[in-house]
Backbone as a ProteinNet text record, in pm:
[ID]
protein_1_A
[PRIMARY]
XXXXXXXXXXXXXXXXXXXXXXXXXXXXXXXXXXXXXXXXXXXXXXXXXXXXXXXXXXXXXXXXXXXXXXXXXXXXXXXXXXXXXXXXXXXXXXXXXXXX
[TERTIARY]
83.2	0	87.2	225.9	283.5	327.8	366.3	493.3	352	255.6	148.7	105.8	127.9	56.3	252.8	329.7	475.5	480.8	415.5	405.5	313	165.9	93.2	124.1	214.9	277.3	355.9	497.7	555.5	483.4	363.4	325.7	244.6	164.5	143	239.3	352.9	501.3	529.9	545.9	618.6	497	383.2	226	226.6	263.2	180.8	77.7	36.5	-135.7	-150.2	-110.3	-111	-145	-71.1	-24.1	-187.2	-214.1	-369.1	-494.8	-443.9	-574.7	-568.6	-463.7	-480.9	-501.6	-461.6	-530.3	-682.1	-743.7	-890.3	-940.9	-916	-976.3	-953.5	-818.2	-842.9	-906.9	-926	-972	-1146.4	-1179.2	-1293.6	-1341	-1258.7	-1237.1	-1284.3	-1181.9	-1161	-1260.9	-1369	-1455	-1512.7	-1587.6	-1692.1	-1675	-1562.4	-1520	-1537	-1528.6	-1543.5	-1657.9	-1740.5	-1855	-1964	-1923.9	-2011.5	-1946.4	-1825.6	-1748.9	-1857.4	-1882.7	-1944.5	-2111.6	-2143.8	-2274.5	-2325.1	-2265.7	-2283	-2247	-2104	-2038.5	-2054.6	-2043.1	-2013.3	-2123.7	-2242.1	-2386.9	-2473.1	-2479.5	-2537.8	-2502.9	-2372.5	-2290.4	-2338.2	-2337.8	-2373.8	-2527	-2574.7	-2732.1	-2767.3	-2663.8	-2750	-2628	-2610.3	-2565.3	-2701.7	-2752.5	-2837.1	-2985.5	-3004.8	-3109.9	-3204.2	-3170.1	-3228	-3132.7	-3284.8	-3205.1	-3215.5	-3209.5	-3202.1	-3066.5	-2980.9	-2828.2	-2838.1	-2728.6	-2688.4	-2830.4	-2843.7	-2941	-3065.7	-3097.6	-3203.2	-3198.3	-3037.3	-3001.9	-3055.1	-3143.2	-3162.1	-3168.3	-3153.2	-3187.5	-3320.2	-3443.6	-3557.2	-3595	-3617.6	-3613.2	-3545.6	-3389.1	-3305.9	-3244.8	-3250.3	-3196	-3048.1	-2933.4	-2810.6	-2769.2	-2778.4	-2771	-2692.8	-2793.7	-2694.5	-2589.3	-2585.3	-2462.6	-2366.2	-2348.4	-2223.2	-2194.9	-2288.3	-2245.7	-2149.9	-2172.4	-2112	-1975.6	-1982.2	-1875.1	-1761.8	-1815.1	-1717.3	-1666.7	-1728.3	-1676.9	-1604	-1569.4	-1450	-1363.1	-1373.3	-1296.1	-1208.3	-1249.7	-1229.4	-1131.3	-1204.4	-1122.5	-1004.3	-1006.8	-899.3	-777.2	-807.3	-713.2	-650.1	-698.2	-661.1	-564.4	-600.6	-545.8	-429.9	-414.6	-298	-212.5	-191.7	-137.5	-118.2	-138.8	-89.5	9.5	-42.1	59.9	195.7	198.5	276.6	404.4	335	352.8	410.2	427	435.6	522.3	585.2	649.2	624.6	508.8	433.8	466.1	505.9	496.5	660.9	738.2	873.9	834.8	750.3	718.1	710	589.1	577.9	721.3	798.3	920.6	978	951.7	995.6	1118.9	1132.1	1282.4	1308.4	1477.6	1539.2	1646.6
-119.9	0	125.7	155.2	207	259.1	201.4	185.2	263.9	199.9	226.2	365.9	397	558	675.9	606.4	669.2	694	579.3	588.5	701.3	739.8	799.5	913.6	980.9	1086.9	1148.9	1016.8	1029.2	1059.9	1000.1	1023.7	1172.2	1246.7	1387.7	1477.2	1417.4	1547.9	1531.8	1429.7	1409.9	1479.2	1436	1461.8	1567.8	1656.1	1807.8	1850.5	1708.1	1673.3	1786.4	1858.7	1983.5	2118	2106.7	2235.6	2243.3	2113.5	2122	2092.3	2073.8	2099	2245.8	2332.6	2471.3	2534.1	2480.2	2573.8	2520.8	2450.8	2419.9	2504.4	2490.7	2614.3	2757	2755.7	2924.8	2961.2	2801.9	2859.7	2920.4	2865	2839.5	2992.6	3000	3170.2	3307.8	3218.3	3375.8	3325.4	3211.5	3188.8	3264.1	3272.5	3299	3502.9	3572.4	3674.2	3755.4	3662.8	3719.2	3687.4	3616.2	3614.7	3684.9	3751.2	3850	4004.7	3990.8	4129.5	4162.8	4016.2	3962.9	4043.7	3954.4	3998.3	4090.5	4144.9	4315.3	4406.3	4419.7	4544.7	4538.9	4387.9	4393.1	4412.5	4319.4	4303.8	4432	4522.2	4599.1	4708.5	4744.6	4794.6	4789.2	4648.4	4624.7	4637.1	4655.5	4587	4820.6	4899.6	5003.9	5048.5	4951.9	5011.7	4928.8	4826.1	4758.4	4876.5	4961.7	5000.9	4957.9	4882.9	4733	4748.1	4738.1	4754.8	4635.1	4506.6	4372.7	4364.9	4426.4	4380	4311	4225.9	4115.1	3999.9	3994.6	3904.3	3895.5	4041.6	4080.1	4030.4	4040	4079.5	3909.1	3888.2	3787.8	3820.6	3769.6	3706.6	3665.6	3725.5	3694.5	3541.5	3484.5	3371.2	3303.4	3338	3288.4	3366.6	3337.1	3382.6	3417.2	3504.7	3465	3563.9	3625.5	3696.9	3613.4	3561.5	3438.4	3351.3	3297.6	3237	3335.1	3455.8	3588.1	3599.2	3639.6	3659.9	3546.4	3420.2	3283.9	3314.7	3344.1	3356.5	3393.3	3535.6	3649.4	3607.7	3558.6	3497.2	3421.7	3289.9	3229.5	3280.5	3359.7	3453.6	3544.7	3605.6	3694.6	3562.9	3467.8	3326.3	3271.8	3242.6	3174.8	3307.2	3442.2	3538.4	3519.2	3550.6	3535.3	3433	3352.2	3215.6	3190.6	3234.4	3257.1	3338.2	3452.5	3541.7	3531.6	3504.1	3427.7	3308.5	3248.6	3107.1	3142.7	3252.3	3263.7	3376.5	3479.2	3585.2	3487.4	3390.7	3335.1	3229.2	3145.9	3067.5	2947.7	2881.7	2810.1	2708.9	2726.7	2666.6	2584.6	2654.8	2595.1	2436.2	2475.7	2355.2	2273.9	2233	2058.8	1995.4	2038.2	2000.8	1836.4	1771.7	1654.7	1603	1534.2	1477.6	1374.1	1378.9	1328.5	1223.5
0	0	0	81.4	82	-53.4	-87.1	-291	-380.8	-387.4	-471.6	-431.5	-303.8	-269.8	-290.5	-276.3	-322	-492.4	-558.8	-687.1	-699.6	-657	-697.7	-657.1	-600.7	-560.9	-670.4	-694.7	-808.8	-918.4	-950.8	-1052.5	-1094	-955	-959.3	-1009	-911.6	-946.3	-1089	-1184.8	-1298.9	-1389.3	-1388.1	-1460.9	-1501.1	-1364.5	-1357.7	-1284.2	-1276	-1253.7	-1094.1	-1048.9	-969.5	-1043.9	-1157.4	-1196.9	-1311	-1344.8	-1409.8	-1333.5	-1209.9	-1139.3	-1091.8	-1065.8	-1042.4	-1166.2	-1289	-1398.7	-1417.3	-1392	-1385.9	-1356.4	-1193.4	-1105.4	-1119.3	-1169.6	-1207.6	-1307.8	-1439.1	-1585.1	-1540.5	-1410.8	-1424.2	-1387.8	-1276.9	-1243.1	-1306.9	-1407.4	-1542.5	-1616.2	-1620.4	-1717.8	-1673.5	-1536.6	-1469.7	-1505.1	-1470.6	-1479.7	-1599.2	-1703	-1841.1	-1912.9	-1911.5	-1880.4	-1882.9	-1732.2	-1661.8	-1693.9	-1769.2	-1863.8	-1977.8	-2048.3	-2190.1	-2138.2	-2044.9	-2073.7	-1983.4	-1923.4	-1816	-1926.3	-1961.1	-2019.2	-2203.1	-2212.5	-2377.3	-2441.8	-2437.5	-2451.4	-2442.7	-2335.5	-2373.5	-2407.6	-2468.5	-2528.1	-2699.6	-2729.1	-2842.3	-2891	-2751.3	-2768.5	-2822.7	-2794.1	-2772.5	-2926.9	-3001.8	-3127	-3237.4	-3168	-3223.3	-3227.4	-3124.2	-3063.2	-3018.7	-2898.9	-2802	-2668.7	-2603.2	-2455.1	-2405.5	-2467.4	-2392.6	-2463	-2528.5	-2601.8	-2682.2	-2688.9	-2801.6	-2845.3	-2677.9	-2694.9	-2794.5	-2816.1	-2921.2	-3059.2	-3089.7	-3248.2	-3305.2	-3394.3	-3498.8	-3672.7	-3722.5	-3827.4	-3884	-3879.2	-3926.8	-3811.5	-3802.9	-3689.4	-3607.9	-3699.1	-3643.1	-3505.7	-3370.9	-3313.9	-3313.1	-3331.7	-3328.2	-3216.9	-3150.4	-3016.6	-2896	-2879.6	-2769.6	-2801	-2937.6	-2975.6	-2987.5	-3037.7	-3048.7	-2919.8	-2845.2	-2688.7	-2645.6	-2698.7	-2602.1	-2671.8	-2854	-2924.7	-2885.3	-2820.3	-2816.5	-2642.2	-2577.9	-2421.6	-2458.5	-2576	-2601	-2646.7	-2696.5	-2775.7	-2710.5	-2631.2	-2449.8	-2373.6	-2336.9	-2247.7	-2341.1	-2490.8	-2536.7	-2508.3	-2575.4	-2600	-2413.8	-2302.4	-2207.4	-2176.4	-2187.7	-2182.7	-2248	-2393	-2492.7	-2412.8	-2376.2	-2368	-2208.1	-2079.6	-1988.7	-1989.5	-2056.4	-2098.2	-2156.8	-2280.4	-2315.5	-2242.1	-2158.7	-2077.9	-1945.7	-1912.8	-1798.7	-1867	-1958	-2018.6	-2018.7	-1986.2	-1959.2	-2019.5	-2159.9	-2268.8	-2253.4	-2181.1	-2146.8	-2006.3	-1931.3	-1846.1	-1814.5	-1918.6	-1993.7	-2066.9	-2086.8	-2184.4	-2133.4	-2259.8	-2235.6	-2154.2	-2063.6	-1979.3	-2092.5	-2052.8	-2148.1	-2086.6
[MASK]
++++++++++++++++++++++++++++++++++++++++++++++++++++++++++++++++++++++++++++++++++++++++++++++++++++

């Protein structure tokens, strides 16, 4: 029981498997954060170039709703750019580097 719980130790430290459970939790963070950027600040921003005071959410296409999908768009869009530019701003990308 010992060896098997020493292994599973070893195996966190070598994994990462720390370093991606704290980026989980922070991704989830900055999801939640940008988000509520997207649809507080961005949305009705857009919604009052549309001339609609419900925002993005309004804007369709004859039936097609497309309001809520742009909004989700532009929140990935907001989360990937973040995400890029942390990773790379932080060297992140040096981390993972294969042992040899």
């Amino acid at each position: 029981m010992g060896k098997a719980f020493a292994d599973f130790v070893t195996f966190i430290r070598e994994q990462g498997v720390m370093g991606l459970a704290i980026g989980f939790i922070l991704g989830g963070s900055v999801s939640a954060v940008v988000s509520s950027f997207v649809r507080d600040i961005i949305n009705p921003a857009i919604g009052l170039l549309f001339g609609s005071v419900k925002g993005l959410s309004a804007f369709s296409l004859g039936p097609v709703m497309l309001g809520s999908f742009l909004s989700v768009l532009i929140d990935f869009l907001i989360i990937a750019a973040v995400v890029y530019f942390v990773f790379k701003g932080l060297r992140l990308d040096k981390l993972d580097a294969k042992k040899n």
